[in-house]
C-alpha positions in Angstrom: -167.1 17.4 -43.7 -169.1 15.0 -42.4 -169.2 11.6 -41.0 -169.7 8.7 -43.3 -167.9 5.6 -41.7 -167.9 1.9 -42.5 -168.6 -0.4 -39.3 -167.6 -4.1 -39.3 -168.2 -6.4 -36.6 -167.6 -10.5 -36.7 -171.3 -10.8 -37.7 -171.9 -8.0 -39.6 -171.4 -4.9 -41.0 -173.2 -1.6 -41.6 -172.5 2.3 -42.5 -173.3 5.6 -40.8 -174.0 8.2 -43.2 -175.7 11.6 -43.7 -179.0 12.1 -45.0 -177.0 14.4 -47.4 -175.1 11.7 -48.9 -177.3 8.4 -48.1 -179.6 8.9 -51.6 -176.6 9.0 -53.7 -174.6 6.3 -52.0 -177.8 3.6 -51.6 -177.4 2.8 -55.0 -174.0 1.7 -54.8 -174.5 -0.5 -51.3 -177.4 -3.1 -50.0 -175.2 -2.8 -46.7 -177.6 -1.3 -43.4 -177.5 2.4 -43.3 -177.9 4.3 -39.8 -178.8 7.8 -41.5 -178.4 10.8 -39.6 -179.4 14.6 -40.2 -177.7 18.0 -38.6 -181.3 18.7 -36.9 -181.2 15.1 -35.0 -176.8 14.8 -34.4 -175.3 11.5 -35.4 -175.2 10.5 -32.0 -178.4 8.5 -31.8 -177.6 7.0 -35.3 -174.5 5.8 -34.3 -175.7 4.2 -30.8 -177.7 2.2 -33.0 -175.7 0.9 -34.9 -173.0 0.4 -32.8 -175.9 -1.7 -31.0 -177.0 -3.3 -34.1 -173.9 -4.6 -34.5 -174.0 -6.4 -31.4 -170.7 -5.4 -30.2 -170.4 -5.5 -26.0 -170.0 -2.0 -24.5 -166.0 -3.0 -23.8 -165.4 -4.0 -27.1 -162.1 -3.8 -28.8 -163.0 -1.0 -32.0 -159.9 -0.8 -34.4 -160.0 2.6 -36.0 -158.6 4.1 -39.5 -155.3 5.7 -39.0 -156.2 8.6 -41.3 -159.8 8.7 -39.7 -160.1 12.6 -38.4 -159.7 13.0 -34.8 -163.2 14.6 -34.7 -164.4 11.2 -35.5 -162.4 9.0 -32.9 -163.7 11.8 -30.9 -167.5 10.7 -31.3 -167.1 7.0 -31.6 -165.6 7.5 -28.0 -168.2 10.1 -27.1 -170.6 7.0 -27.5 -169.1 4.2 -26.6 -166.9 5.7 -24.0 -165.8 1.8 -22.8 -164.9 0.4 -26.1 -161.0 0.2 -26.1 -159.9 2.2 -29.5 -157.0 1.0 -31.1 -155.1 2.1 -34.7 -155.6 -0.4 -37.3 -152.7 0.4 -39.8 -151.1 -3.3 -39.3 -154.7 -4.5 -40.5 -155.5 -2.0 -43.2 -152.3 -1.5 -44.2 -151.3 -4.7 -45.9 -154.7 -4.6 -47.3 -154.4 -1.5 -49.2 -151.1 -2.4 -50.7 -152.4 -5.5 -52.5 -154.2 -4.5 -56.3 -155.4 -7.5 -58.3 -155.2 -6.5 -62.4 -158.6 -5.0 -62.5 -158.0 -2.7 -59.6 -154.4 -1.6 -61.5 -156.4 -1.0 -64.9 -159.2 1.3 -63.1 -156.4 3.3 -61.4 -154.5 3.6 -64.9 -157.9 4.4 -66.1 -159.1 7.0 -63.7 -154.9 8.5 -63.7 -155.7 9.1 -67.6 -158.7 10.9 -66.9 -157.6 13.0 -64.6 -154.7 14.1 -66.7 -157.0 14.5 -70.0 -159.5 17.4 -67.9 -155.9 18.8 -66.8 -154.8 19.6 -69.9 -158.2 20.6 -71.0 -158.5 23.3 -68.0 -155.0 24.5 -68.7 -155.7 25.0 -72.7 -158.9 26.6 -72.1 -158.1 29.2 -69.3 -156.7 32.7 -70.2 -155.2 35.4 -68.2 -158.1 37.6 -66.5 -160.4 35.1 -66.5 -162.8 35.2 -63.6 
């Protein structure tokens, strides 16, 4: 896999994403992307932006609990005197709250995913390859 992650600062925000993905997602966002390729690492890309942000070198970063070690790994790598703390109390209560829209979607996409079950299941066979 590899790293697409969402920045927010107090001013702004921004996301770090791989050339790979950054057509595909541009539609869906007008936030600032800091693109990166394998040939050029994501470690320039992600200097900038941390820069861009305007965040001090000491700054207080609050990552994802279920972000990938790998990727506290090169958040730290650049910015090894930002003090890195877990943000579950912060997310947390966030992702627990669903207005009606966000329930119906869910429902939706739960329905969907159960409908192209039962169609894989009716339409495999033993010995299929």
């Amino acid at each position: 896999e590899c790293p697409c992650l969402f920045f927010v600062s107090q001013s702004s925000s921004a996301l770090l994403m791989p050339a790979l993905n950054s057509e595909g997602t541009r539609k869906y966002s007008d936030l600032p992307f800091f693109i990166w390729s394998d040939a050029d690492g994501l470690q320039f890309a992600l200097k900038e932006l941390i820069s861009e942000l305007g965040t001090s070198p000491n700054a207080n970063i609050a990552l994802d609990e279920t972000m990938r070690a790998d990727f506290v790994a090169l958040v730290t790598e650049v910015a090894p005197k930002t003090q890195c703390q877990i943000c579950a109390s912060i997310i947390g209560g966030v992702r627990m709250r669903k207005d009606q829209i966000e329930f119906r979607l869910l429902n939706e996409n739960a329905l969907i995913a159960d409908r192209m079950m039962e169609a894989v299941w009716s339409s495999i066979k033993a010995g299929m390859t």
